[in-house]
N, C-alpha and C positions, 0 to 999 in steps of 0.2 A: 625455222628454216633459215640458214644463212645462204649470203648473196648465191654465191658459187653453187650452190642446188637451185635456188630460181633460175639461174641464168641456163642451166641444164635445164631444167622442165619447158621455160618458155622456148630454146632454141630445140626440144626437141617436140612440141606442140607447130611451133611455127612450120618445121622439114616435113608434117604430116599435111600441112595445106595441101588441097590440088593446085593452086599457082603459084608462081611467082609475083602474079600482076594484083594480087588480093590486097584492098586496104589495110587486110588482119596482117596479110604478110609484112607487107611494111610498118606497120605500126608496133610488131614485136620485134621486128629488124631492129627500128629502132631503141625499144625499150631496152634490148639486149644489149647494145653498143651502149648505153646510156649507163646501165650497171656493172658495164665490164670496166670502164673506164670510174665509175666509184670504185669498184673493186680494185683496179691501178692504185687509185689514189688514197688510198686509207692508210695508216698509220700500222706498222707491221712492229709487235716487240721480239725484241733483241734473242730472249728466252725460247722464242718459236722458230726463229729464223733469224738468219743475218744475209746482205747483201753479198751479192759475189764480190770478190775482192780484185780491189783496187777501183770499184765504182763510185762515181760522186752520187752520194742521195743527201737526206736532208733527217737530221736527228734532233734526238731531246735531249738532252743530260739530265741525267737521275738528280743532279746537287743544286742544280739554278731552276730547270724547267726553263730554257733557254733552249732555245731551235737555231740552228746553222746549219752550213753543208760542211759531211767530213768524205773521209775515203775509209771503207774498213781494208784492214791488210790481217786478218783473222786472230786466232789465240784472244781476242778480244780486246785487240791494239787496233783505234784509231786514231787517222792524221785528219786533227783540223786546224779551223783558222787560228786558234788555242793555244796550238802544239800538239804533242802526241799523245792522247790519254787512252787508263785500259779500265774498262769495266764500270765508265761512267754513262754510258751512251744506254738508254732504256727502250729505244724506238725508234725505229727508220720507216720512210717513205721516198718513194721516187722523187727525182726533179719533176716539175711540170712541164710540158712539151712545152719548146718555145710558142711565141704565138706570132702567126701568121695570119694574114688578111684574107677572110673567106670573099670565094665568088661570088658576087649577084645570079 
């Protein structure tokens, strides 16, 4: 079973509680945010999918297995730190949200 069907079975497991106030409830609230945000962050190839363009993420090169952030601008042309390469890039992933100081 991959993520994206757990995260549907628990989120809709969890919608069938009678409360909102339920420890169950919160504790799959949680589990749920927890995988959706793996799910964010995993490594996506190039073959399956490419970034909307003109977004900064962060990729691999097929030639070094070297990780940087480029921009794709499609046809399988991107702009990185580099210069402009096409058809080297094997996997992208988002930026990680900057980090911020949580409340107490």
């Amino acid at each position: 079973m991959k993520n994206r069907e757990v995260i549907n079975w628990l989120t809709r497991i969890r919608d069938r509680l009678m409360t909102t106030n339920s420890k169950q409830y919160e504790a799959l609230t949680i589990a749920i945010a927890a995988m959706e945000k793996q799910e964010q962050d995993r490594w996506i190839l190039c073959r399956d999918r490419v970034p909307e363009l003109r977004r900064e993420v962060i990729v691999t090169d097929v030639e070094t297995s070297d990780t940087y952030t480029a921009e794709y601008y499609g046809n399988g042309y991107w702009d990185t730190d580099t210069g402009v390469e096409k058809n080297r890039i094997i996997a992208w992933k988002n930026l990680p949200e900057p980090y911020t100081e949580e409340e107490s």
